[in-house]
C-alpha positions in Angstrom: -5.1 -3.5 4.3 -1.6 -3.6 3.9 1.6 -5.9 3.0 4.7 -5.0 4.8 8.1 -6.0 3.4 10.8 -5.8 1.1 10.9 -5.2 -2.7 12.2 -8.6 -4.7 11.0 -7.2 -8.0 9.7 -4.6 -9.8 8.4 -5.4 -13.4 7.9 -2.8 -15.9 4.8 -0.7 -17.1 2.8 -2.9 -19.7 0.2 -2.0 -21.6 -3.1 -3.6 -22.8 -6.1 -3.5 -25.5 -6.7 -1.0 -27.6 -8.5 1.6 -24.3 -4.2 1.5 -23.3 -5.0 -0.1 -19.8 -1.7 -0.4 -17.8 -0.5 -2.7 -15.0 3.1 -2.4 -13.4 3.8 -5.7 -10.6 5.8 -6.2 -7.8 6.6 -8.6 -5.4 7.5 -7.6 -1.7 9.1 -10.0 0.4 7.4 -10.5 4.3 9.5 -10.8 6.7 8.5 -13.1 9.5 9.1 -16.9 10.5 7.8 -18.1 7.0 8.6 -15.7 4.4 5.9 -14.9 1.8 6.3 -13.2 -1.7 3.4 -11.3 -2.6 2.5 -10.4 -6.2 0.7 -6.7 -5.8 -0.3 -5.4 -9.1 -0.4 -1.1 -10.0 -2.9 -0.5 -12.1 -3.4 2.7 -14.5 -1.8 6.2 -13.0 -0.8 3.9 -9.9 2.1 2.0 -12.6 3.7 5.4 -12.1 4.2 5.1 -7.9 6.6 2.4 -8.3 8.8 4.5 -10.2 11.1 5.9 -7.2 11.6 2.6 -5.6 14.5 -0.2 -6.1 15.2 -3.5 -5.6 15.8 -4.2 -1.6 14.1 -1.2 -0.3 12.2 -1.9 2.9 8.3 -0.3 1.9 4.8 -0.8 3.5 2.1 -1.0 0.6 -1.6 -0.2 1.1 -3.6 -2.9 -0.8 -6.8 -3.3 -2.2 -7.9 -7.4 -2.6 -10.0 -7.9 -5.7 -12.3 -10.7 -6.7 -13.8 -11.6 -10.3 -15.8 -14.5 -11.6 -15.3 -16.1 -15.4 -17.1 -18.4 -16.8 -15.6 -20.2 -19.7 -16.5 -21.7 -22.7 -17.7 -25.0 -21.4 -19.8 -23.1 -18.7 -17.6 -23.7 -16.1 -17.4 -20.8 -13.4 -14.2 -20.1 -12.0 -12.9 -17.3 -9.7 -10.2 -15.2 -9.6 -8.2 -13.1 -6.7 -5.7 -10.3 -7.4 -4.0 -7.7 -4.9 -4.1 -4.2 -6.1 -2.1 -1.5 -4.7 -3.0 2.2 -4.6 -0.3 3.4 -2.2 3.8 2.5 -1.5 5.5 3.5 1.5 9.3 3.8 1.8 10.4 2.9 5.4 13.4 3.0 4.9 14.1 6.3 4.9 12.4 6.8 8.5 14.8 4.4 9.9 18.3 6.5 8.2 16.7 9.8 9.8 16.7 7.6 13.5 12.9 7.9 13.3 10.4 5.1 13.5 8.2 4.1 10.7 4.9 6.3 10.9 2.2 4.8 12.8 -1.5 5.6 12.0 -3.0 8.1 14.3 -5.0 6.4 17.5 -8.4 8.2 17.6 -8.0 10.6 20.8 -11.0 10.1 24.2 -12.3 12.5 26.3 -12.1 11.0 29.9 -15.3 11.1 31.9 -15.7 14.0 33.8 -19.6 13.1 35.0 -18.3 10.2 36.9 -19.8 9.8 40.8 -17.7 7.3 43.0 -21.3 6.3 44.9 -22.7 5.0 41.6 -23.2 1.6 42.1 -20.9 -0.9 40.1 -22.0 -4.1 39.0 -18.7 -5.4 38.0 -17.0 -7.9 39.8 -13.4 -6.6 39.4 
């Protein structure tokens, strides 16, 4: 999946526990009819991706969406959602050159070569 937009804030590496786990944030901006902010969250040699991008850059990121149950210490189950990136995009830098942003590849066909106009067709267009 991704989230398309541009970067409203980029938060700084922190660290966790004693194992030295590490989380960097940031929030990219949509932009369509209804703006959306969206919270991604870089996590362990990913904190390190974010370091060549600013404030305001236009980047497409390449998210993973994570779910996790808790149950606390009345018993109650509850469930949490997070958005984890793994990959940051800079489209900017496309557009400066005149070049649009990359596309992913469209898998390539073969036409039909075996095909006989006398076969009957059963389709009604």
């Amino acid at each position: 999946m991704e989230v398309q937009g541009r970067i409203k804030m980029i938060d700084e590496t922190k660290t966790y526990g004693n194992n030295g786990f590490r989380k960097r944030e940031l929030v990219v901006t949509t932009e369509e009819q209804y703006p959306q902010h969206i919270l991604v969250e870089f996590i362990q040699d990913k904190c390190d991706l974010l370091d060549n991008y600013s404030v305001g850059q236009m980047v497409r990121v390449s998210i993973n969406l994570r779910g996790r149950e808790w149950v606390n210490p009345q018993g109650e189950t509850k469930y949490f959602n997070s958005i984890q990136g793994w990959r940051i995009e800079n489209l900017e830098t496309a557009a400066e050159n005149g070049e649009a942003p990359p596309v992913p590849p469209m898998e390539a066909f073969e036409p039909a070569d075996d095909l006989n106009e006398e076969d009957h067709d059963d389709l009604p267009f």
